[in-house]
The first five atom37 places (N, CA, C, CB, O) and aatype in JSON, in Angstrom:
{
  "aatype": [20, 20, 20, 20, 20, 20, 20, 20, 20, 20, 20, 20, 20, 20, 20, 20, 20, 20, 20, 20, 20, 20, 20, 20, 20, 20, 20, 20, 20, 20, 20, 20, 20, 20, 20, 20, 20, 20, 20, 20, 20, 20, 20, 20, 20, 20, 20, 20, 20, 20, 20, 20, 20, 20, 20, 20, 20, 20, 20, 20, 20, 20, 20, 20, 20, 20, 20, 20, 20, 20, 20, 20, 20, 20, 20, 20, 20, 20, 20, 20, 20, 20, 20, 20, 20, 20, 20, 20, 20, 20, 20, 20, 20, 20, 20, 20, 20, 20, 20, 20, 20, 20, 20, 20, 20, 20, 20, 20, 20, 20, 20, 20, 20, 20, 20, 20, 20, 20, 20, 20, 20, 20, 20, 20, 20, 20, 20, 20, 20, 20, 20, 20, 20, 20, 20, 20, 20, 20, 20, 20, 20, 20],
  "atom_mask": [
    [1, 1, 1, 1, 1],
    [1, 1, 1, 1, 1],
    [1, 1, 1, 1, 1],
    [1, 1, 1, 1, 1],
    [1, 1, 1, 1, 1],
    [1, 1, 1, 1, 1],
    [1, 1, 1, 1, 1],
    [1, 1, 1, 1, 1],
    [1, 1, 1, 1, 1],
    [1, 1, 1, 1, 1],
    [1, 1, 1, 1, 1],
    [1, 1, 1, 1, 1],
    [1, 1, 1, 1, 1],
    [1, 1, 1, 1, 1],
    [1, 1, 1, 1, 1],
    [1, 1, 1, 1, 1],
    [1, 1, 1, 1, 1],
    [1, 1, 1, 1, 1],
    [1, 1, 1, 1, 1],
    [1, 1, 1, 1, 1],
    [1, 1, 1, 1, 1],
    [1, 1, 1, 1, 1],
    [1, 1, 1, 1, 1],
    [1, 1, 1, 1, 1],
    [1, 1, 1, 1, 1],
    [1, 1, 1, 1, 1],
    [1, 1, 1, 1, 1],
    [1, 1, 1, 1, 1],
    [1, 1, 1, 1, 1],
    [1, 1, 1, 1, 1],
    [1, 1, 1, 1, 1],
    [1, 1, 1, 1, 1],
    [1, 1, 1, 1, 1],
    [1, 1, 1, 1, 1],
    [1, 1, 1, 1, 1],
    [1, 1, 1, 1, 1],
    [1, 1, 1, 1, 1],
    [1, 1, 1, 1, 1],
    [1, 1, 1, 1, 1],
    [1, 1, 1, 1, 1],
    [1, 1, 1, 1, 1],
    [1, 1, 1, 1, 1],
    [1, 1, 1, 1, 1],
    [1, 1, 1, 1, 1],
    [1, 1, 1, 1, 1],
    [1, 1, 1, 1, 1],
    [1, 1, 1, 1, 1],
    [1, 1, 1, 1, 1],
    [1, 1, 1, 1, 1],
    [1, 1, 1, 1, 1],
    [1, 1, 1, 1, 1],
    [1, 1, 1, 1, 1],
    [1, 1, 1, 1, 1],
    [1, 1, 1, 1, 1],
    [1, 1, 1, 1, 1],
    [1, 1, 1, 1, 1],
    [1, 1, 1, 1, 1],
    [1, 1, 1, 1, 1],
    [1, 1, 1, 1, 1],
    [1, 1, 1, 1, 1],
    [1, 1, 1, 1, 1],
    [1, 1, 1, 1, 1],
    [1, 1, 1, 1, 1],
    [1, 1, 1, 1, 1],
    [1, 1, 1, 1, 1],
    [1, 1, 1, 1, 1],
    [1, 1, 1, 1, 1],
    [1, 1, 1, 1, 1],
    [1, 1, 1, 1, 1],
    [1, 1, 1, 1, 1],
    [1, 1, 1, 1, 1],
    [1, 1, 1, 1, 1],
    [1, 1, 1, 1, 1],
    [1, 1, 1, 1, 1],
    [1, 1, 1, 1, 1],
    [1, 1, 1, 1, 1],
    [1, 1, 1, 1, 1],
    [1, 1, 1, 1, 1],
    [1, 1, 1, 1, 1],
    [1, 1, 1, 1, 1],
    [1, 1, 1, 1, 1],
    [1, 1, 1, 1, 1],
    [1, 1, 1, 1, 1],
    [1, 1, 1, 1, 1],
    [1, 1, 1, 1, 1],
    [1, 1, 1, 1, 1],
    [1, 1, 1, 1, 1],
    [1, 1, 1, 1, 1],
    [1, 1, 1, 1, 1],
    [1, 1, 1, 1, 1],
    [1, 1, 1, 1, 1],
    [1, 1, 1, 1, 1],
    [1, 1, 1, 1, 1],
    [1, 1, 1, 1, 1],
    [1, 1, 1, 1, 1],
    [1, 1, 1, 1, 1],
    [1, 1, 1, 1, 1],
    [1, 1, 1, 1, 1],
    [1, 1, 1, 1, 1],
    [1, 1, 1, 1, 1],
    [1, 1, 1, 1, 1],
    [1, 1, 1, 1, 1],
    [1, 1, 1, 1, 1],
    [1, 1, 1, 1, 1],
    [1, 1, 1, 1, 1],
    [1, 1, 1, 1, 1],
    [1, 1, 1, 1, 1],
    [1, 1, 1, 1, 1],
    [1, 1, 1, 1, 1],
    [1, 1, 1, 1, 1],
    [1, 1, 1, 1, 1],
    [1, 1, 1, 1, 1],
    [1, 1, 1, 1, 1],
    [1, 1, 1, 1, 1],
    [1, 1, 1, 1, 1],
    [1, 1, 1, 1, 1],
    [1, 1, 1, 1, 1],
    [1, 1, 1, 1, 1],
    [1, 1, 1, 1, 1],
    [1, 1, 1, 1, 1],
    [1, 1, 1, 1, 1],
    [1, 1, 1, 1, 1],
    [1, 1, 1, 1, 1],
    [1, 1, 1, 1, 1],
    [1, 1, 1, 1, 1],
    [1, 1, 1, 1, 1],
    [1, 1, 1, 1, 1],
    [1, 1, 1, 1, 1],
    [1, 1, 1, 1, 1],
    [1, 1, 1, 1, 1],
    [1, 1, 1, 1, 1],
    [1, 1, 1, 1, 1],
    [1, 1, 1, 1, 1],
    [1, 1, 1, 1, 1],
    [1, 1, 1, 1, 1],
    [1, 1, 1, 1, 1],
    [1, 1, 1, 1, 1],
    [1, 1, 1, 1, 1],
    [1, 1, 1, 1, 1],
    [1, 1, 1, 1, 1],
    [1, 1, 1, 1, 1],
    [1, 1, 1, 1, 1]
  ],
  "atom_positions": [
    [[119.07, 59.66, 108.99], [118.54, 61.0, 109.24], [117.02, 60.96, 109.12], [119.15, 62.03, 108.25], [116.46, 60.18, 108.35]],
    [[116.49, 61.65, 109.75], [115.14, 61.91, 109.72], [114.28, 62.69, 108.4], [115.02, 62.66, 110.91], [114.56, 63.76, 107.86]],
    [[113.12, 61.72, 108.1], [112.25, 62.54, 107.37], [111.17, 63.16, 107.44], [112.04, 62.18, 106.72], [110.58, 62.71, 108.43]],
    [[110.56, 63.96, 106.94], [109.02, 64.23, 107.72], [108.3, 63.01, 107.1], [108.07, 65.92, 107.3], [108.52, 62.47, 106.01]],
    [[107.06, 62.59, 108.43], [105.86, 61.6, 108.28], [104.82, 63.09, 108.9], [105.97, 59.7, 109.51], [104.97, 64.18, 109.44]],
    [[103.59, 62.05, 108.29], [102.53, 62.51, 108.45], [102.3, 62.89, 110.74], [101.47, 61.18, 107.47], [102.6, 62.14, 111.67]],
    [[101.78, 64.09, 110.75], [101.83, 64.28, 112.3], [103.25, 65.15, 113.09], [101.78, 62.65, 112.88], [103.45, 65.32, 114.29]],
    [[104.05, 65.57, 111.96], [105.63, 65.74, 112.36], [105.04, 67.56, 112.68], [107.22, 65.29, 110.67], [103.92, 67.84, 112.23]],
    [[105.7, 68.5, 113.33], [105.97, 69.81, 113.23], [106.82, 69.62, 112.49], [106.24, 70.6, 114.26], [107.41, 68.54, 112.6]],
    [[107.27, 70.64, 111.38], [107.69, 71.3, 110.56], [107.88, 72.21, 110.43], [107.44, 71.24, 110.01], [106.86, 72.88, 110.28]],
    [[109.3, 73.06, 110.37], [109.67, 74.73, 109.73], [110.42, 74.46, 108.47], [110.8, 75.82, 110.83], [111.33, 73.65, 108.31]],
    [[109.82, 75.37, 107.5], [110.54, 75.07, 106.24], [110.22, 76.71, 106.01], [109.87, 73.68, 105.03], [109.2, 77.33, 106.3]],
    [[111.72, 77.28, 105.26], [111.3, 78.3, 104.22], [110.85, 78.25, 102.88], [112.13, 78.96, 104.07], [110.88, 77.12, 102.41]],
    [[110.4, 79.21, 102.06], [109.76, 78.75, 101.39], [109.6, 80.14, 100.47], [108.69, 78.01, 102.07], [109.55, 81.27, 100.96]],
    [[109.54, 79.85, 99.13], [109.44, 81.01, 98.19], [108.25, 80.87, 96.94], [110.95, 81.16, 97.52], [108.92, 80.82, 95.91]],
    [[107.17, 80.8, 96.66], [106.09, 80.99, 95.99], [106.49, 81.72, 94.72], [105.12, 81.66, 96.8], [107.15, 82.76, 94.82]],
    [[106.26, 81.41, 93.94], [106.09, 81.98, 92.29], [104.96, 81.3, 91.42], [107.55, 81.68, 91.38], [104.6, 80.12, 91.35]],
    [[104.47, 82.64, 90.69], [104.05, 82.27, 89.28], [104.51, 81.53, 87.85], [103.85, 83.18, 88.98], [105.68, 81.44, 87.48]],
    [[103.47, 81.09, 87.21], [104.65, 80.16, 85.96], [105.07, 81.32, 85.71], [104.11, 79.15, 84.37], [105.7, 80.92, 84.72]],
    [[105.29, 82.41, 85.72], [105.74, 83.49, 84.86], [107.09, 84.14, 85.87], [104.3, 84.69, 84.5], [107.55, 85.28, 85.78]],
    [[107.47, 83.22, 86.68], [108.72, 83.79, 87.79], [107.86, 84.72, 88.91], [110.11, 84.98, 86.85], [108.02, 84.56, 90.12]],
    [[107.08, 85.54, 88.44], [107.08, 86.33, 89.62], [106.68, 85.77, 90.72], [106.4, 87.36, 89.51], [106.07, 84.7, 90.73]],
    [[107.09, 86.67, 92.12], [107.28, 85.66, 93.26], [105.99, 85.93, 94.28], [108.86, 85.91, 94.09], [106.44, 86.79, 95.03]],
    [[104.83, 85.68, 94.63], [103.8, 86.15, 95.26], [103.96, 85.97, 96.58], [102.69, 85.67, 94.84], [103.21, 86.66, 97.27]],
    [[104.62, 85.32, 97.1], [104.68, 85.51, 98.77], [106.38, 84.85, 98.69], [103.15, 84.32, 99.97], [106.93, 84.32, 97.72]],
    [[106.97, 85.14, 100.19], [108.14, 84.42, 100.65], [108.52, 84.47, 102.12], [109.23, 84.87, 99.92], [107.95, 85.36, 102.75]],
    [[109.3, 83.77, 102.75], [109.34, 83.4, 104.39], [110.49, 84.09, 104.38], [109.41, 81.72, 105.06], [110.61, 84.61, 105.49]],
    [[111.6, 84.42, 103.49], [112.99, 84.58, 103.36], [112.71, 85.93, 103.8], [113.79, 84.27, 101.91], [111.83, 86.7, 103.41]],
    [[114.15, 86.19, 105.26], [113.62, 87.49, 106.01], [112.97, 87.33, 106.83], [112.97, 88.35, 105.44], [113.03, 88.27, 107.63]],
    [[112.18, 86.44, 107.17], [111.27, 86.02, 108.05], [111.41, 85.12, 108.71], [110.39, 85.84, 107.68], [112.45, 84.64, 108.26]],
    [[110.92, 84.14, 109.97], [110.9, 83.61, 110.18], [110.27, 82.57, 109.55], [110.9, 83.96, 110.82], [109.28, 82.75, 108.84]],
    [[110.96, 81.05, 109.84], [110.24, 80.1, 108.91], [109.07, 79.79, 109.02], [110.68, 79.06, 108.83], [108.72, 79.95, 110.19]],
    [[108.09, 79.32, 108.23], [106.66, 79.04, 108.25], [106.63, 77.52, 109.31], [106.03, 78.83, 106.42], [107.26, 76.48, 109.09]],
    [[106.0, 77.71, 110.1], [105.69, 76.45, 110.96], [104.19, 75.5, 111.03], [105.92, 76.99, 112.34], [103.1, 75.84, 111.5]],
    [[104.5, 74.5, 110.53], [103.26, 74.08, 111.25], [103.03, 72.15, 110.72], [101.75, 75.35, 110.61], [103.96, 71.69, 110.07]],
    [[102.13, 71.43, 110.96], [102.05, 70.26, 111.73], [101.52, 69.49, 110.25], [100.94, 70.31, 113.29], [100.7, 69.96, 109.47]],
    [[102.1, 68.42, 110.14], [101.6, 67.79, 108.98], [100.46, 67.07, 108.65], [102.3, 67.15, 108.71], [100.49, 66.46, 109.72]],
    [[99.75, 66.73, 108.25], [98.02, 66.12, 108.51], [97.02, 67.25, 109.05], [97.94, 64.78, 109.85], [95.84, 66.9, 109.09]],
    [[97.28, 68.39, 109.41], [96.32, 69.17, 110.26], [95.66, 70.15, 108.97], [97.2, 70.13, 111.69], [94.5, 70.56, 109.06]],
    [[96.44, 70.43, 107.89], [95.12, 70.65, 106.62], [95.61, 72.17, 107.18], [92.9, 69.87, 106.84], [94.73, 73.01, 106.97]],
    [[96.53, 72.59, 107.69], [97.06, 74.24, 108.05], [98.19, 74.63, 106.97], [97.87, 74.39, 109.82], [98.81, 75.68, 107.16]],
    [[98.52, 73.75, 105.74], [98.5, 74.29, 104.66], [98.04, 73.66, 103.52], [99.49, 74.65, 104.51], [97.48, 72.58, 103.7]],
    [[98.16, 74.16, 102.11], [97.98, 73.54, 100.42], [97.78, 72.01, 100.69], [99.59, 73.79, 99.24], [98.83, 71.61, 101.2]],
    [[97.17, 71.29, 100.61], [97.44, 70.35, 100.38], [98.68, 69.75, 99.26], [96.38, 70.13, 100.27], [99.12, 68.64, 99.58]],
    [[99.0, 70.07, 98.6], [100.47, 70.02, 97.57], [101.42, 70.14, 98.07], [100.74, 70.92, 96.57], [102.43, 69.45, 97.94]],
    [[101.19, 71.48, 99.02], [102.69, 71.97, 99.77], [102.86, 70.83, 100.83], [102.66, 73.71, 100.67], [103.98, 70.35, 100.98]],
    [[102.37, 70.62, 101.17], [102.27, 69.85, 102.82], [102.67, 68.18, 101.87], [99.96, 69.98, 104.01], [103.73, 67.64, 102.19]],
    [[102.01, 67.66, 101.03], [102.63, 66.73, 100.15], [103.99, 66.84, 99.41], [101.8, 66.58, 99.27], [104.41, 66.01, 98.61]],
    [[104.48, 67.74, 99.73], [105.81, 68.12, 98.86], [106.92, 68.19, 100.14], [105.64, 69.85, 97.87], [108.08, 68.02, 99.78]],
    [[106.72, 68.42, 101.58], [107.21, 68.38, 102.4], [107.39, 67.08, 102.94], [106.79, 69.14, 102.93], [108.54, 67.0, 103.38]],
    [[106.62, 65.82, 103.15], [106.55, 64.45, 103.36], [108.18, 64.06, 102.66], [105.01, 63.71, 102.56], [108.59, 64.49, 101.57]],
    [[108.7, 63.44, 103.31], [109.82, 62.75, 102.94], [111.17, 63.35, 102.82], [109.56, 62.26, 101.86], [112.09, 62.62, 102.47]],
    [[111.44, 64.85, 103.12], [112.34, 65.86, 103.12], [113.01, 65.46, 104.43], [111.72, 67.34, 103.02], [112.36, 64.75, 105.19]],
    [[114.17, 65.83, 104.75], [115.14, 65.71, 105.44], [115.57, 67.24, 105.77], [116.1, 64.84, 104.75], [115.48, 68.23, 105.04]],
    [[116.04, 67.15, 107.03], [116.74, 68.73, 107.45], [117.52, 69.02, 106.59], [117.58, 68.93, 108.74], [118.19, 68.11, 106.1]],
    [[117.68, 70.4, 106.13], [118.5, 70.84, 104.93], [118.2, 70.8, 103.48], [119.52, 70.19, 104.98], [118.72, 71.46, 102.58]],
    [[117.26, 69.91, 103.41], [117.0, 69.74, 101.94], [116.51, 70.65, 101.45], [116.29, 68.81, 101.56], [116.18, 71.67, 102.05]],
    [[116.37, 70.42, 100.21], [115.64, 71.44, 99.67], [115.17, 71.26, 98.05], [116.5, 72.67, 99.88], [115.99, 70.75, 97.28]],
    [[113.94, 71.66, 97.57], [113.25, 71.31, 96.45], [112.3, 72.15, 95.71], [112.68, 70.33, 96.74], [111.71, 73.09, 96.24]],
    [[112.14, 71.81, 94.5], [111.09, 72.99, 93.81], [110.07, 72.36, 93.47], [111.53, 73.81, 92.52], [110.26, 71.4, 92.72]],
    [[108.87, 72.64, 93.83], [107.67, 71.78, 93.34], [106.71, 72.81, 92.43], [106.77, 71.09, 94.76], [106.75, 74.03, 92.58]],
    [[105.64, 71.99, 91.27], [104.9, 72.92, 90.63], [103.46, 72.27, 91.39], [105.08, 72.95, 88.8], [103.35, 71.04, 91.34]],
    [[102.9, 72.67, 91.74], [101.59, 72.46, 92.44], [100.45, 73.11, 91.77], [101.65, 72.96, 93.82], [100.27, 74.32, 91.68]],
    [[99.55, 71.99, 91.23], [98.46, 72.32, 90.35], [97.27, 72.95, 90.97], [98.04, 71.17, 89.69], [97.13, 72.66, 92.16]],
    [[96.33, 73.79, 90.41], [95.46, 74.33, 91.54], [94.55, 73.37, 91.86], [94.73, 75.58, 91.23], [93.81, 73.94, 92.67]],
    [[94.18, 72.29, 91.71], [93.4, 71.75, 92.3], [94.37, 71.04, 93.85], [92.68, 70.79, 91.17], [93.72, 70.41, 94.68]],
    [[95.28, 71.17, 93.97], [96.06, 70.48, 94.97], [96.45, 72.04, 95.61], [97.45, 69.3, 94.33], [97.29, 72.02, 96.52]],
    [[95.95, 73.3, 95.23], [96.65, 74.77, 95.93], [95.28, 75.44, 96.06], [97.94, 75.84, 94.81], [94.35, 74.83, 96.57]],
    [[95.21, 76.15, 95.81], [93.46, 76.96, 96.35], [92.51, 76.67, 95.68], [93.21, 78.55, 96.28], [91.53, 77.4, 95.84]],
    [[92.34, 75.3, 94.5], [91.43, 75.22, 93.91], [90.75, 75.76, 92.77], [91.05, 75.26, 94.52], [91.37, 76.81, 92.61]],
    [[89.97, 75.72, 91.96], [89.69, 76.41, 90.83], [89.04, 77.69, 91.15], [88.91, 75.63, 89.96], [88.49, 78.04, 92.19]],
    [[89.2, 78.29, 90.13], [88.75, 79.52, 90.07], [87.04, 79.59, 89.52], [89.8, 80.27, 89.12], [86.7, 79.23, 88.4]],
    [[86.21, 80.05, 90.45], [84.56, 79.98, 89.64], [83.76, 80.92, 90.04], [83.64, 78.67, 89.91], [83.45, 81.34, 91.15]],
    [[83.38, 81.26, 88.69], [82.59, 82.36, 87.93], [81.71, 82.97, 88.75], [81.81, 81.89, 86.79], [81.58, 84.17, 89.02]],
    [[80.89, 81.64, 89.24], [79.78, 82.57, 90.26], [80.07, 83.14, 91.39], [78.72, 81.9, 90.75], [79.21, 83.68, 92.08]],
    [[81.65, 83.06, 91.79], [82.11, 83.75, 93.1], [82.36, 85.34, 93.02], [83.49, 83.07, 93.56], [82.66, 86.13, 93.92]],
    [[82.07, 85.63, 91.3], [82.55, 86.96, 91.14], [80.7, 87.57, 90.63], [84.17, 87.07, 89.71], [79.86, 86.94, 89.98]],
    [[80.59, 89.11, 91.29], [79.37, 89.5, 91.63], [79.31, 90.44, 91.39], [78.94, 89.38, 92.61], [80.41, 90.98, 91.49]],
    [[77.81, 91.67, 90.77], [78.17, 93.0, 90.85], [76.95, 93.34, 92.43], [77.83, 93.96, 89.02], [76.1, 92.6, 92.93]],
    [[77.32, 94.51, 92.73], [76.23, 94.74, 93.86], [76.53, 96.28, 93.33], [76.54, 94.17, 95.8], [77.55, 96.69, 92.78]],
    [[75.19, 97.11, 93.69], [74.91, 97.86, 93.07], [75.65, 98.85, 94.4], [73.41, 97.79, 92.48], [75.91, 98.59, 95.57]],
    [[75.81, 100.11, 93.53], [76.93, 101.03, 94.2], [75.93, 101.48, 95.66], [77.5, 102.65, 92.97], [76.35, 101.38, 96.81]],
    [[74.73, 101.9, 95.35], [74.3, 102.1, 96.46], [74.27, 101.57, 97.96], [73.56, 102.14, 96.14], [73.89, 102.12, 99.0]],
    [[74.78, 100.34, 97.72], [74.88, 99.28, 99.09], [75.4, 99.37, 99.84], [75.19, 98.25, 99.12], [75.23, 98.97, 100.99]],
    [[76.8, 100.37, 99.04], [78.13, 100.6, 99.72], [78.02, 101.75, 100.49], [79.31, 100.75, 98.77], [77.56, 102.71, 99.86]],
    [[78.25, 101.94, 101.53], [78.18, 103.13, 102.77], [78.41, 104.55, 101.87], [79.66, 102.91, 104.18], [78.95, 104.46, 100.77]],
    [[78.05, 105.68, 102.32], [78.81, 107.03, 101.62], [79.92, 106.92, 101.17], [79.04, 108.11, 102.39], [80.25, 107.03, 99.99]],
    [[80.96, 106.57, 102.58], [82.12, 107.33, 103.37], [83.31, 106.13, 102.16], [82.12, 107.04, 105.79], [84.43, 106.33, 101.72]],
    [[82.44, 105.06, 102.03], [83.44, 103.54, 101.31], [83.58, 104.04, 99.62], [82.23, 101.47, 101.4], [82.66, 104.02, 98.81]],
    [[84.91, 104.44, 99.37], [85.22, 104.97, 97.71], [85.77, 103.25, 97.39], [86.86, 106.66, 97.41], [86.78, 102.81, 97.93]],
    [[85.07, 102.58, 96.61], [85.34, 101.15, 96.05], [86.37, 101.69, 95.02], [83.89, 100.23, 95.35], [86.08, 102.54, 94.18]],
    [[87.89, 101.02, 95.17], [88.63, 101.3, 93.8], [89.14, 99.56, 93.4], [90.24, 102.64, 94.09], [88.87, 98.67, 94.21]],
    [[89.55, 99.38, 92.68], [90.05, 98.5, 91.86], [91.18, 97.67, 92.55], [90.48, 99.2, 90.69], [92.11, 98.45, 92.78]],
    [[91.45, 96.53, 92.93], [92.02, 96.13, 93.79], [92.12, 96.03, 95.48], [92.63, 96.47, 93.38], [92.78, 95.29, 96.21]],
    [[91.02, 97.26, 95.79], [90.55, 96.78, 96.57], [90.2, 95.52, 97.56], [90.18, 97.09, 96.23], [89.8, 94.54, 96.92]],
    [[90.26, 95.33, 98.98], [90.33, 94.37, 99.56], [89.43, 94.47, 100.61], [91.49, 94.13, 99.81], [89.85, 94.97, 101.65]],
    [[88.09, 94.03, 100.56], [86.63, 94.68, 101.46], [87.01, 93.09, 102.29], [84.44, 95.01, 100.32], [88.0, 92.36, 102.22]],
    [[85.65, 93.0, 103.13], [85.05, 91.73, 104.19], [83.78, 92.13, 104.04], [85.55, 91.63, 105.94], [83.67, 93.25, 104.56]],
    [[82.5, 91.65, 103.47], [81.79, 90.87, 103.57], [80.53, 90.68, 104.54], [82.5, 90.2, 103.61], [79.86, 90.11, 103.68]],
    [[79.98, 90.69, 105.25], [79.56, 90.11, 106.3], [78.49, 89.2, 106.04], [79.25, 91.0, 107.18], [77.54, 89.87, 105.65]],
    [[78.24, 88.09, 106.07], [77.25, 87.11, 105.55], [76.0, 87.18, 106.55], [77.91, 85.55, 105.48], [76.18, 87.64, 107.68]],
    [[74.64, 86.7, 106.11], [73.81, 86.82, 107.73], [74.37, 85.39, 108.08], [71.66, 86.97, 107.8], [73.47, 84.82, 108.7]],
    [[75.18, 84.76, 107.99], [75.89, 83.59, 108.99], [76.61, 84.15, 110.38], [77.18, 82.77, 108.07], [76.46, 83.76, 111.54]],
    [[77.4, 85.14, 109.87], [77.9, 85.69, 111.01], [79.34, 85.8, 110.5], [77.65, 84.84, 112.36], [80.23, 86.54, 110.91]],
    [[79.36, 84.95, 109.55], [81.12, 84.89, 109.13], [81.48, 85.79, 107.78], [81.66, 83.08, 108.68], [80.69, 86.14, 106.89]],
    [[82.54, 85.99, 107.86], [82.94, 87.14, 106.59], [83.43, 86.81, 105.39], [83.95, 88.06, 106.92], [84.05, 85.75, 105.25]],
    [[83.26, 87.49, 104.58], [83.62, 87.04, 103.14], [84.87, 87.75, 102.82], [82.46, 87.37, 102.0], [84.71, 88.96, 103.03]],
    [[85.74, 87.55, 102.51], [86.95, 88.54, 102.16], [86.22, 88.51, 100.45], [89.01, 87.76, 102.5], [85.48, 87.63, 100.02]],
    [[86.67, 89.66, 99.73], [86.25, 89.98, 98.33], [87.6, 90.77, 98.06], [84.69, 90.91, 98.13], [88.48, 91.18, 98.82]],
    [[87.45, 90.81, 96.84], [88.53, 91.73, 95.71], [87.79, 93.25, 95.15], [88.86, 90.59, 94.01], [86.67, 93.1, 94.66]],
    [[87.97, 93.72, 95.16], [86.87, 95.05, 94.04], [87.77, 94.99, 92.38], [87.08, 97.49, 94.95], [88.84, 95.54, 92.16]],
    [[87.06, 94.27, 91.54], [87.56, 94.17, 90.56], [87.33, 95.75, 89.1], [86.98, 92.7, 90.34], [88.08, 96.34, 88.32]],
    [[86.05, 95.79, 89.42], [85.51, 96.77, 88.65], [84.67, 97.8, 88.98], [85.0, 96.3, 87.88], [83.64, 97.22, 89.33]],
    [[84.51, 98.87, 89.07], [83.9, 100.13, 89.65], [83.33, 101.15, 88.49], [85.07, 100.91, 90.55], [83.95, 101.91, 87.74]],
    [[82.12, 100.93, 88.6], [81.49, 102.04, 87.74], [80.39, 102.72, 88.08], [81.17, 101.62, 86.6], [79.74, 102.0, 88.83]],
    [[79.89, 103.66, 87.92], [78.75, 105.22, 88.36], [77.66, 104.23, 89.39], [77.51, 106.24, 86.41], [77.29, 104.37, 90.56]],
    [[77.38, 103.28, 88.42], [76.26, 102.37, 89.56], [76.63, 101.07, 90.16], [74.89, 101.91, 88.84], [75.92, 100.46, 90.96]],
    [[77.73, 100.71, 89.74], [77.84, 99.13, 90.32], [79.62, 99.08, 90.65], [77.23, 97.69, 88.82], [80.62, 99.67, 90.24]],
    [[79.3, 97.96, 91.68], [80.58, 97.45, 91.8], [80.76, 96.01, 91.42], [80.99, 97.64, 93.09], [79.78, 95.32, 91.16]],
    [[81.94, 95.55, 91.37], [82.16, 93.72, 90.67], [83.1, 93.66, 91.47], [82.64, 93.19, 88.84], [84.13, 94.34, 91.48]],
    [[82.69, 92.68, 92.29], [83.4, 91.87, 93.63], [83.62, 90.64, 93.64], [82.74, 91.91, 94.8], [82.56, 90.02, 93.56]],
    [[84.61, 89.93, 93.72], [85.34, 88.49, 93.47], [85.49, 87.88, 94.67], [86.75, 88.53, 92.82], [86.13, 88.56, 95.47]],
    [[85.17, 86.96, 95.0], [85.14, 86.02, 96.55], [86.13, 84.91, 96.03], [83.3, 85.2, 97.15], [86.35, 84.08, 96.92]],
    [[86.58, 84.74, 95.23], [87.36, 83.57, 94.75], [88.59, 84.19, 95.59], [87.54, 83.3, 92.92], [88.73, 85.38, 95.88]],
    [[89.57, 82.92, 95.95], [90.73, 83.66, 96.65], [91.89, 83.77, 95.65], [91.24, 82.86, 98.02], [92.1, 82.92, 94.79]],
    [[92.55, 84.75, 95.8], [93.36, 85.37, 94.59], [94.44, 84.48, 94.04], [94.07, 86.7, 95.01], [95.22, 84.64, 93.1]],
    [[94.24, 83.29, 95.05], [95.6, 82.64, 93.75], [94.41, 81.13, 93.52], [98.07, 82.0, 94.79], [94.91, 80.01, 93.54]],
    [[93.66, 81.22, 93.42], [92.48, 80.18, 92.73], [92.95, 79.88, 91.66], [91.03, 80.68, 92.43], [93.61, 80.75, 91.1]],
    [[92.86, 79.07, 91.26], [92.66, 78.5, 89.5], [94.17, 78.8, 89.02], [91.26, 79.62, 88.3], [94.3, 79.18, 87.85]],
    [[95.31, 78.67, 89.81], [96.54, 78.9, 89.61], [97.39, 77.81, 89.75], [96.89, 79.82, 90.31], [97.25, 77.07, 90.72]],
    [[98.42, 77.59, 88.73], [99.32, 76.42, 89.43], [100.63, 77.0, 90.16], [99.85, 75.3, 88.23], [100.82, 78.15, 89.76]],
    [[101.28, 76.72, 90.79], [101.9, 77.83, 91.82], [103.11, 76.87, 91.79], [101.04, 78.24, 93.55], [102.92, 75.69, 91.48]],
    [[104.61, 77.4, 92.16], [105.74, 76.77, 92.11], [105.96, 77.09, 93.48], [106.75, 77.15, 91.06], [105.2, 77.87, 94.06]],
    [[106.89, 76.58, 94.02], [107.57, 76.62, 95.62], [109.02, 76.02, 96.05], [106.62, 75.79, 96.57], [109.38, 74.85, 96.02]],
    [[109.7, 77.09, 96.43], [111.14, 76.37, 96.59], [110.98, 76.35, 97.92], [112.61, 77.11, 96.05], [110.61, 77.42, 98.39]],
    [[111.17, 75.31, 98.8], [111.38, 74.72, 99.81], [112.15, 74.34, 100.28], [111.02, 74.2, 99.92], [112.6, 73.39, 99.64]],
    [[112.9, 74.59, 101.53], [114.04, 74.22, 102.33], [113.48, 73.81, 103.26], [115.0, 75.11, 102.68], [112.63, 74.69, 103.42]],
    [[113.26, 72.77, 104.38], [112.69, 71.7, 104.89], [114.21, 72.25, 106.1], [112.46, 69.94, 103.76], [115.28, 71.64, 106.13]],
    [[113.82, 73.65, 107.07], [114.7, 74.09, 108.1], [114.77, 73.26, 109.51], [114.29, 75.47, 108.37], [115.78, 73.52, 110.17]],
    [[113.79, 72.22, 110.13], [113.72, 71.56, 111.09], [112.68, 70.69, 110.94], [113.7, 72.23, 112.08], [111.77, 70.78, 110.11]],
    [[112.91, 69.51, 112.11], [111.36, 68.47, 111.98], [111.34, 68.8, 113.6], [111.45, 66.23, 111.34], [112.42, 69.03, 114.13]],
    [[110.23, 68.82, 114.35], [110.03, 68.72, 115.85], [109.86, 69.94, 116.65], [111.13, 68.06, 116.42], [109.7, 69.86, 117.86]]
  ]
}
């Protein structure tokens, strides 16, 4: 039977959790997540945890953040002063803004904290500095 190698298409479902069980994303209901092995179009961990799986299989991996979105760092989180923000933009807490860099490209941010003069905005991506679990079913190769 076939396994995945590096270069294979791949559909696998797939269920994401915290060490703490809770489940932050899932494919289940969905169509399976697709995509090509070596091309860096997912985790590096995940895509290493898929290598050597067989149709049907299926496995739980804990994936450390340096092998999942990487660490979490300090200087990605910022205050900018309330005035910056348009009238019409009420910044609340969880919040999910974009950015616009003078590059041309966008920053996705978090709104962590909101007060009379400032806001505290996080560019780190929300599962940073996390070690993340994944149950995997390895649904087709090709």
């Amino acid at each position: 039977m076939a396994q995945v190698k590096m270069g294979d298409k791949v559909k696998v479902h797939y269920t994401g959790k915290f060490e703490d069980g809770t489940v932050f994303d899932s494919s289940e209901n969905r169509e399976p997540l697709q995509f090509t092995t070596g091309e860096r179009q997912v985790i590096p961990g995940f895509e290493q945890a898929v290598i050597g799986m067989k149709p049907g299989e299926s496995k739980t991996v804990t994936i450390p953040s340096d092998q999942a979105y990487g660490p979490r760092f300090e200087d990605a989180v910022f205050v900018v002063d309330r005035k910056a923000f348009p009238p019409e933009l009420k910044p609340e807490v969880n919040q999910r803004l974009h950015l616009h860099h003078p590059s041309g490209r966008e920053i996705p941010v978090v709104v962590t904290e909101v007060s009379e003069s400032s806001v505290t905005l996080d560019s780190n991506h929300p599962l940073a500095g996390k070690d993340l679990t994944f149950e995997i079913k390895l649904v087709e190769i090709g």
